[in-house]
LUMLUMPA-626457 format. One record per residue (C-alpha): x negated, y negated, z; residue in one letter. Coordinates in steps of 0.1 Angstrom, whole numbers. Each point is the difference from the previous one (the first is absolute). Layout:
# residues N
[[X; Y; Z]; A]
...
***
This chain:
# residues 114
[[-6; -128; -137]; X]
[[-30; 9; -19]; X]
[[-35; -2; 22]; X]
[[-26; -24; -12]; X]
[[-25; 5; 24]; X]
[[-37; 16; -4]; X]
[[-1; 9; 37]; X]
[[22; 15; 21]; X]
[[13; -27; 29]; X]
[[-6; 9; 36]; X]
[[15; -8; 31]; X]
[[-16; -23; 23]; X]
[[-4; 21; 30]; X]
[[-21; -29; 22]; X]
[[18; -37; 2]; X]
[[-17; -24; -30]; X]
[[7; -33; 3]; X]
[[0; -25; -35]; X]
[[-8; -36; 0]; X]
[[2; -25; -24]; X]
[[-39; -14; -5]; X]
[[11; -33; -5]; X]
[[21; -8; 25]; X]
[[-15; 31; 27]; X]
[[37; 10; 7]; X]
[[13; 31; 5]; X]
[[26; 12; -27]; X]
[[-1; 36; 9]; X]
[[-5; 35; 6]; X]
[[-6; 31; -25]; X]
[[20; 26; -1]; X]
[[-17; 17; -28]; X]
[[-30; -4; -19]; X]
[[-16; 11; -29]; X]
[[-33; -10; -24]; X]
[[23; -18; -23]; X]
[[22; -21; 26]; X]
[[21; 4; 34]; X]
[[30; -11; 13]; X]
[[4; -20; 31]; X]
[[29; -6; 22]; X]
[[4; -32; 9]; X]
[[25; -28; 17]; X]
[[-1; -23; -28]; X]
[[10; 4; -35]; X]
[[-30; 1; -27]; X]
[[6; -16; -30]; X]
[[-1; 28; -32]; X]
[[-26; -14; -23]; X]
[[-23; -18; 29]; X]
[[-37; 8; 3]; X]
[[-20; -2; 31]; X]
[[-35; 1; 9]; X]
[[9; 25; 33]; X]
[[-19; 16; 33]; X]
[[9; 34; 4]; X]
[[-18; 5; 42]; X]
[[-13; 31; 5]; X]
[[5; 21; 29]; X]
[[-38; 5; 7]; X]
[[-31; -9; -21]; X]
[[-3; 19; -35]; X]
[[-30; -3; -23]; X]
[[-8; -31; 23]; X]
[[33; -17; -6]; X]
[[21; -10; 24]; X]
[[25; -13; -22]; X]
[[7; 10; -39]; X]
[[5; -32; -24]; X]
[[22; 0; -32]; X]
[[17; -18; -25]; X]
[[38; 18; -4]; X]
[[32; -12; -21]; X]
[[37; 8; 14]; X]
[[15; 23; -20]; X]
[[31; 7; 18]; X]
[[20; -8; 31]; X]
[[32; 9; 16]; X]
[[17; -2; 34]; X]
[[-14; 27; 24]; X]
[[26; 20; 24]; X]
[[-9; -20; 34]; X]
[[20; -36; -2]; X]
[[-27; -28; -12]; X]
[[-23; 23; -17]; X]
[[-12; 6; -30]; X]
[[-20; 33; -22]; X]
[[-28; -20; -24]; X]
[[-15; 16; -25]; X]
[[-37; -12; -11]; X]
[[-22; 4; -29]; X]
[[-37; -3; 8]; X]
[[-15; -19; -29]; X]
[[-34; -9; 14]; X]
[[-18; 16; 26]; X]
[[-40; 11; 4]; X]
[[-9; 36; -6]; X]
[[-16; 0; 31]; X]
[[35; -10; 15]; X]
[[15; 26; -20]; X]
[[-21; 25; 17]; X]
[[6; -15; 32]; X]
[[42; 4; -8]; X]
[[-11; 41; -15]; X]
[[-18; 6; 38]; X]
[[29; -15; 21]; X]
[[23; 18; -16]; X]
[[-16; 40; -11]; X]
[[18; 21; 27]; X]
[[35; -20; -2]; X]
[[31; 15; -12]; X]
[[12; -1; -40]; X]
[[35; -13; -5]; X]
[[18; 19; -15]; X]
***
């Protein structure tokens, strides 16, 4: 498979929980992240094609954020190992540059994916 990412993921080395805006529940937790997107592993299924407005809390306060906000489309989903789980992949397709250096801070000294 050909990559299509500008930035190399990383692997969330510090427990991130996602919530839906709207609703304020939890759908998951990332397993990787990038500038671009993340995937999150999750006990429901995501619908491919579905946009949310998301939370992404973070693990202490960055920049002065407690929590990052973002819009982000499903891209992909499939059925994780563990029964009733599930890998998601999201695109971020509206989040504030001062959010984006927020996600840049949290994430400097983690590990690339290979």
């Amino acid at each position: 498979m050909n990559e299509q990412r500008k930035s190399p993921r990383k692997i969330a080395n510090e427990v991130l929980e996602v919530s839906d805006q709207i609703t304020g529940t939890l759908l998951g937790q990332v397993v990787n992240i990038s500038a671009e997107g993340l995937m999150l592993l999750s006990t429901q299924q995501i619908n491919v094609g579905s946009v949310y407005q998301l939370d992404l809390k973070l693990p202490r306060l960055i920049k002065n954020h407690s929590k990052i906000a973002f819009g982000a489309e499903a891209v992909w989903s499939s059925e994780a190992a563990q029964p009733d789980s599930f890998w998601t992949g999201f695109r971020m397709i509206d989040i504030s540059e001062d959010c984006v250096l927020a996600v840049d801070e949290l994430i400097f000294d983690w590990h690339v994916l290979d």
